[in-house]
C-alpha positions in Angstrom: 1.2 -34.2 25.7 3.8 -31.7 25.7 3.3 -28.2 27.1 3.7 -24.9 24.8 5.9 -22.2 26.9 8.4 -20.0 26.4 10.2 -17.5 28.1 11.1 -15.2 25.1 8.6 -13.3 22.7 11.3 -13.5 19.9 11.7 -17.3 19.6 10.8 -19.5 16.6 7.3 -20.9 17.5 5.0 -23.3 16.6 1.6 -23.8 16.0 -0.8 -25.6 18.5 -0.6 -29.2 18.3 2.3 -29.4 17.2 2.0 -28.1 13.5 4.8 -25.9 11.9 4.7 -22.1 11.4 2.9 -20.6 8.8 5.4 -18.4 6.3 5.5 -14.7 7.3 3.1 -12.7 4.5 4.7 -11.6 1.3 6.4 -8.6 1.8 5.0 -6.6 -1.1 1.8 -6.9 1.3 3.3 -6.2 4.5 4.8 -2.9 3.1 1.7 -1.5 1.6 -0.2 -2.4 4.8 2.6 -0.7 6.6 1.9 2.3 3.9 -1.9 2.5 4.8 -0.8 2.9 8.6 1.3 5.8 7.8 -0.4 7.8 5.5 -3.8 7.0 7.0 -5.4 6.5 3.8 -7.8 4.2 3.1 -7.9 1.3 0.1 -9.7 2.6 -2.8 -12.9 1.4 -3.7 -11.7 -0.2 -7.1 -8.6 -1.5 -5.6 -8.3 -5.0 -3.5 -7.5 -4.7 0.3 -4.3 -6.1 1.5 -6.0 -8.5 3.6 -8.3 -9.4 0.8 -5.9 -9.6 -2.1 -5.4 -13.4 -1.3 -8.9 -14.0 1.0 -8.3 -16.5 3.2 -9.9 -18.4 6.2 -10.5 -16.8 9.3 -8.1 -18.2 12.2 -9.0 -16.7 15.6 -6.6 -17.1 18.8 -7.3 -15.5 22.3 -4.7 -13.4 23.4 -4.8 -13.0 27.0 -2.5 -10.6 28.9 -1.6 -11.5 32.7 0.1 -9.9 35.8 -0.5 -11.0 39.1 -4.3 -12.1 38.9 -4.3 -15.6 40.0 -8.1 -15.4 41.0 -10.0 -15.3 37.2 -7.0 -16.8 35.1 -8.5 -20.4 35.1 -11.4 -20.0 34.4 -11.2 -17.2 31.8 -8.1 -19.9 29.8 -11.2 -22.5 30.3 -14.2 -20.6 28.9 -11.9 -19.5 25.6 -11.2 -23.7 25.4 -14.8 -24.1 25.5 -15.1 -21.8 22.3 -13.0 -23.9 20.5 -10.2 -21.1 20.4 -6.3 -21.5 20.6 -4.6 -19.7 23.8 -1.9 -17.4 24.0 -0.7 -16.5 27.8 1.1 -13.7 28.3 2.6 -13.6 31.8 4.2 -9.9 32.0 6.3 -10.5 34.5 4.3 -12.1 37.3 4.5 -13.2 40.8 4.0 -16.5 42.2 1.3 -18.2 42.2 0.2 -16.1 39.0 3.6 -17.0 37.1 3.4 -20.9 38.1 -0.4 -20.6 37.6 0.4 -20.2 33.8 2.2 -22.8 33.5 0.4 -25.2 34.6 -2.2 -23.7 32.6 0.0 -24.4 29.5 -1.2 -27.2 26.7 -0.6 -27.8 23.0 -3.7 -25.4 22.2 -2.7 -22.8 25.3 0.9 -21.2 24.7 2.5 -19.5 27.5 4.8 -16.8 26.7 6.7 -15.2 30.0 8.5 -11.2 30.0 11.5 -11.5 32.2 10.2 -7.9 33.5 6.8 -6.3 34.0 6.5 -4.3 30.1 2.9 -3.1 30.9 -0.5 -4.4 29.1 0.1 -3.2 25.7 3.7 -4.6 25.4 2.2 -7.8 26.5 -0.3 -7.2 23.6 1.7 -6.9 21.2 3.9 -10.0 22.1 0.5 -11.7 21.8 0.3 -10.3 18.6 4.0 -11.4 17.0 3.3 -15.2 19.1 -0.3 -15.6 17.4 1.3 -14.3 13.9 3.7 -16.7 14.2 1.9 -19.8 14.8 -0.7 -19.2 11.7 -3.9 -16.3 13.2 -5.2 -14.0 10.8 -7.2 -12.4 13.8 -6.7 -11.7 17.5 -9.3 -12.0 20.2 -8.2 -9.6 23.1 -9.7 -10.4 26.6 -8.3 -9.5 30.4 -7.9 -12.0 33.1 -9.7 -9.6 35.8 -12.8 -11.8 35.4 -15.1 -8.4 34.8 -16.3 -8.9 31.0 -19.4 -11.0 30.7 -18.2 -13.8 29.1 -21.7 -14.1 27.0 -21.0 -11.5 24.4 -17.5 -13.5 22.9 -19.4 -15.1 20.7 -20.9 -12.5 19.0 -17.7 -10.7 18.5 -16.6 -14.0 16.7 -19.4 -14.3 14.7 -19.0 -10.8 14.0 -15.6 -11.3 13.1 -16.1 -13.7 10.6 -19.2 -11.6 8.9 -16.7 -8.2 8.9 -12.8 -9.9 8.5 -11.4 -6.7 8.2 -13.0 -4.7 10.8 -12.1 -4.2 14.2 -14.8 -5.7 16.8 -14.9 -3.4 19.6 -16.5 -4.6 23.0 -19.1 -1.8 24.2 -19.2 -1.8 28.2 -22.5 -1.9 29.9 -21.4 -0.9 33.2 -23.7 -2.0 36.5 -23.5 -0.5 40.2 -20.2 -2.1 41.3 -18.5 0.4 38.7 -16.5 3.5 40.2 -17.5 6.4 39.2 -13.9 7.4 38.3 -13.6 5.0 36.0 -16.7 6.4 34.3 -15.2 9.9 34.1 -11.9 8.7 32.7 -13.7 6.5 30.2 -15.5 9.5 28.9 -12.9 11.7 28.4 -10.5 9.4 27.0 -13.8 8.7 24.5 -14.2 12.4 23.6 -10.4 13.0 22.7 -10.2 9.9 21.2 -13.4 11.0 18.7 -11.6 13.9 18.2 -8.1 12.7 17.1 -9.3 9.9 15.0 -12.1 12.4 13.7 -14.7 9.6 14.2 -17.4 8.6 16.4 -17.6 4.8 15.2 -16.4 3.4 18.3 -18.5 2.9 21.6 -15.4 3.0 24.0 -11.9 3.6 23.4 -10.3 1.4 26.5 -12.5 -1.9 26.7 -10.1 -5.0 26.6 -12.3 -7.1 24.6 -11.2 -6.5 20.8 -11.1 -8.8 18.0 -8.3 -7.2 15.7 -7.5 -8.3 12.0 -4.2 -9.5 13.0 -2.6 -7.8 9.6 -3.9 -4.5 10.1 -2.5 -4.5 13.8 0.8 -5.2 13.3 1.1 -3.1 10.4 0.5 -0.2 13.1 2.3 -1.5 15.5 5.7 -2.3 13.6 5.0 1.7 11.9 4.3 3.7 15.4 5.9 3.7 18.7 2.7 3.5 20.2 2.2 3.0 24.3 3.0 0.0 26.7 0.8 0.1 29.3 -2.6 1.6 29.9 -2.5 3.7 27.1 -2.3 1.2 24.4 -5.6 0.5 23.4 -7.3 3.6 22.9 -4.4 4.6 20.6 -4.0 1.4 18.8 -7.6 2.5 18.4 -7.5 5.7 16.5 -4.5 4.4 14.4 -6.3 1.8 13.5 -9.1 3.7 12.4 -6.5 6.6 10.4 -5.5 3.5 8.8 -9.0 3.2 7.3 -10.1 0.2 9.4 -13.8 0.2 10.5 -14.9 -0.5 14.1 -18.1 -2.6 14.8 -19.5 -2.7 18.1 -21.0 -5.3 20.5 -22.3 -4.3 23.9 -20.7 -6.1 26.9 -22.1 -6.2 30.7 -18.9 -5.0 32.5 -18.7 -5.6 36.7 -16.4 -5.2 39.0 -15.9 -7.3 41.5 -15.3 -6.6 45.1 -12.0 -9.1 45.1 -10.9 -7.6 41.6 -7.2 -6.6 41.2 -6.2 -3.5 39.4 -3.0 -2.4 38.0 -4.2 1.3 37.0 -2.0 3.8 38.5 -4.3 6.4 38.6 -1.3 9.6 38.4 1.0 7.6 36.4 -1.3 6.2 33.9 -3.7 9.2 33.7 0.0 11.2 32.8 0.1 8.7 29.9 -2.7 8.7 28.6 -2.7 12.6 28.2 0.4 12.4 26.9 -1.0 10.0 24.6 -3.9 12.1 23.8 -1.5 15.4 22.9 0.6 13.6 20.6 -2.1 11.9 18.8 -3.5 15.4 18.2 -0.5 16.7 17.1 -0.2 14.1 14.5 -4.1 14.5 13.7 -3.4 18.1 12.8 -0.7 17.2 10.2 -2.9 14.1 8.6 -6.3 16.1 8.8 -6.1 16.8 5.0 -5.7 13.4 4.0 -8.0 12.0 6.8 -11.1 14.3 5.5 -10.1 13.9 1.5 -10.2 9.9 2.2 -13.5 10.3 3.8 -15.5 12.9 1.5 -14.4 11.1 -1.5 -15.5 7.2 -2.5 -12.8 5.4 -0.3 -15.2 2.2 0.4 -14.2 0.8 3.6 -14.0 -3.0 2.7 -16.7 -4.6 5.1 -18.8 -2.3 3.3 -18.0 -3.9 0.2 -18.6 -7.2 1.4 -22.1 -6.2 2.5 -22.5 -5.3 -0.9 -21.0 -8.6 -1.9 -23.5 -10.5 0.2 -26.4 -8.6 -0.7 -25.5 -9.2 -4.5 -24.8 -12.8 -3.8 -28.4 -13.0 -2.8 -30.1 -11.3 -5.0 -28.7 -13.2 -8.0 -29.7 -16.3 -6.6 -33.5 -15.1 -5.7 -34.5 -15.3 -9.8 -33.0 -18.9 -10.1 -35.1 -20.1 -7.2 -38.3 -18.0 -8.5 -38.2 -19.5 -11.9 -37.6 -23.2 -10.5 -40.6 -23.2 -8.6 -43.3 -22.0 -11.2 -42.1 -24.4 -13.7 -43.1 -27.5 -10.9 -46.4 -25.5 -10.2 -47.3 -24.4 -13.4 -50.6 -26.4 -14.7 -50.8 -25.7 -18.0 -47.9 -24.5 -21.0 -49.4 -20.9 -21.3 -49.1 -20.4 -17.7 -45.9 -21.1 -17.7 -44.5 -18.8 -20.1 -46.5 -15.8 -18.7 -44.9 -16.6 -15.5 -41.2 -16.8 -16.6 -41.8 -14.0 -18.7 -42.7 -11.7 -15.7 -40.1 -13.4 -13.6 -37.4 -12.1 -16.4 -38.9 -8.8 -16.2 -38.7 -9.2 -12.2 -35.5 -9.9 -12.6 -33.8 -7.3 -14.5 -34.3 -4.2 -11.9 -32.2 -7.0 -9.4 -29.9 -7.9 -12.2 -28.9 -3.5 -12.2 -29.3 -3.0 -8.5 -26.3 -5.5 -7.8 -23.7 -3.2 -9.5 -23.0 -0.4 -7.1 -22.2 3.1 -8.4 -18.5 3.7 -10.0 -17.0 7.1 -8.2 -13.8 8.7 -9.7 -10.6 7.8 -7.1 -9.1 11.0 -6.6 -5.5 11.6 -6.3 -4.1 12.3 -3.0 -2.7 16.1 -3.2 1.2 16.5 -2.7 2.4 18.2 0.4 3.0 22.1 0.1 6.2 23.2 1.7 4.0 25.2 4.2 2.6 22.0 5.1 5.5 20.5 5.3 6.8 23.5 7.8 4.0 22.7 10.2 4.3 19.0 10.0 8.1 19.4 11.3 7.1 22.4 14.0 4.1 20.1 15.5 6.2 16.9 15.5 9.6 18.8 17.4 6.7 20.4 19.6 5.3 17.0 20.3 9.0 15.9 21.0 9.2 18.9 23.5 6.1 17.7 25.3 7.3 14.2 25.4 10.6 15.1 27.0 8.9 17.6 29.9 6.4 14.8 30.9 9.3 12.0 31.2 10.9 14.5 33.5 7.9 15.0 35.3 7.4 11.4 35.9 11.0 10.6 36.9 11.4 13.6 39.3 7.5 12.3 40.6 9.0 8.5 41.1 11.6 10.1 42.7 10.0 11.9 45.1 7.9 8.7 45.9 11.1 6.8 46.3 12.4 9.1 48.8 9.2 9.3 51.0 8.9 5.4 51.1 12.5 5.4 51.9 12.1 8.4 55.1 8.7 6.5 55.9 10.9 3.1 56.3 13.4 4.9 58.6 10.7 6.4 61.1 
């Protein structure tokens, strides 16, 4: 059986086992998905979804993102086999044995995609993202190969999944003694400016890496922003994802870490990002806040809502039906009968109007002012300033690193 690798993210692939590529999506849908990203708006309630205008089948891959952590890989490629769910391997530019590891890992339902050079976790995301598109997923299950998530909670993120298509599935970490206290710190900062720039409080944790993402939704983001390629990906996929009007559900997760664990978090670089990260976003939260709070005070039904509603109507339609079969086989006598369907009709009729939910007026989106305009530009070039002074601060900090290694090497 031949083995699925490739060294290029941009190559025509396949699907696993052998079967052609799916056709991209139309691209009437692709640019109004793209439109929801930018504007942050959410569907309205009357009108279909993107990802529902032609509701389709759920196809789940496992994208897993690797650089040199040998020890876990194995088994964590294994336990997503066991689940019945195709593999994507992303080696980001690996060492041996981890680079070799994945290929030998590599089978017609585990693809193996290698970066030339080390891109950082989200870039190797999002090449998981494009390689799943391409070979047929309409969702993306996110896990890391450091062995620390409890393996026990995937499958209620897929079930989960497949109740809510077009919500995001976050994993909510349950964290035990081995966890630094550092970490915990970071993690609730990064949670209490991420609340704050996506103006929401639906997620549990803004930098777990289990996620199951509708795979439509996530690259509509992702083709629309230049968002961050290494540690500072997922907590702003996050709150774009969530300006884009997708919900989060969450599923707690026991998180350890091991004493063996390997950990590519540079704690100056990456903590530089992320606040970086964190300053734009609010920057860009300040322009959108109209159309963020207008979307959310006004009847824009998220659409897993809707398809609770969907459900619940589904069975409460077919409760009468099953009512008035069973007193017709138990009734004794003609005159029961009849009193009985009679008051299972009048039973009936409350469920029959509770199904319908309540018609809200969509209201139009108000045009920009030219003041608003003005302060759109001055927060975006002022965004653009702060970008620029913490690249410099960064290169002139590698620098100075570079030159201490070098005068340590010559003593």
């Amino acid at each position: 059986m031949k083995k699925m690798t490739d060294s290029t993210e941009d190559q025509q692939q396949s699907e696993p086992g052998g079967a052609p590529a799916q056709a991209k999506p139309q691209p009437a849908a692709a640019a109004a998905a793209v439109a929801a990203a930018r504007t942050g708006i959410r569907q309205q309630a009357g009108a279909p979804s993107v990802a529902g205008a032609q509701r389709q089948q759920v196809r789940l891959f496992a994208v897993v993102p690797v650089y040199d952590q040998p020890a876990k890989l194995a088994a964590v490629v294994q336990q997503l086999r066991h689940l019945g769910l195709p593999v994507v391997l992303v080696d980001d530019g690996s060492h041996e044995p981890t680079k070799s590891l994945c290929d030998r890992l590599a089978a017609p339902q585990v693809k193996v995609v290698h970066h030339a050079v080390n891109q950082g976790k989200g870039g190797a995301v999002m090449t998981g993202f494009k390689t799943a598109g391409r070979m047929g997923a309409t969702h993306v299950l996110q896990i890391d190969a450091d062995g620390q998530i409890d393996f026990s909670a995937v499958p209620n993120l897929i079930r989960l999944s497949a109740k809510y298509p077009h919500a995001l599935i976050c994993g909510a970490p349950q964290f035990d003694a081995s966890a630094p206290s550092s970490r915990k710190w970071g993690r609730r900062v990064t949670n209490f400016w991420c609340s704050i720039n996506s103006l929401s409080m639906d997620f549990a944790d803004a930098m777990c890496g289990l996620r199951v993402y509708p795979l439509d939704s996530a690259l509509a983001v992702c083709e629309n922003a230049k968002l961050g390629r290494r540690m500072d990906f997922d907590p702003e996929i996050l709150v774009r994802l969530l300006w884009a009007g997708v919900r989060v559900k969450n599923v707690a997760v026991s998180v350890t870490y091991p004493e063996d664990g390997v950990s590519h978090f540079a704690p100056f670089k990456d903590t530089m990002r992320i606040s970086w990260m964190h300053t734009k976003l609010f920057l860009q939260m300040a322009t959108r806040m109209p159309i963020i709070l207008w979307s959310r005070m006004f009847g824009w039904a998220p659409v897993c809502e809707r398809d609770d509603a969907q459900a619940g109507g589904a069975k409460t339609a077919k409760a009468p039906r099953a009512a008035a079969a069973s007193p017709a086989a138990a009734a004794a006598s003609p005159a029961a009968a009849a009193a009985k369907s009679v008051a299972a009709q009048k039973a009936a009729k409350p469920a029959a109007t509770t199904v319908k939910p309540p018609v809200k007026p969509v209201p139009k989106r108000p045009p920009m002012t030219p003041e608003e305009d003005e302060r759109a530009r001055r927060a975006f070039h002022a965004a653009e300033v702060a970008k620029r002074n913490a690249d410099r601060a960064i290169a002139e900090i590698d620098l100075a690193a570079s030159r201490k290694s070098a005068d340590d090497a010559n003593r």
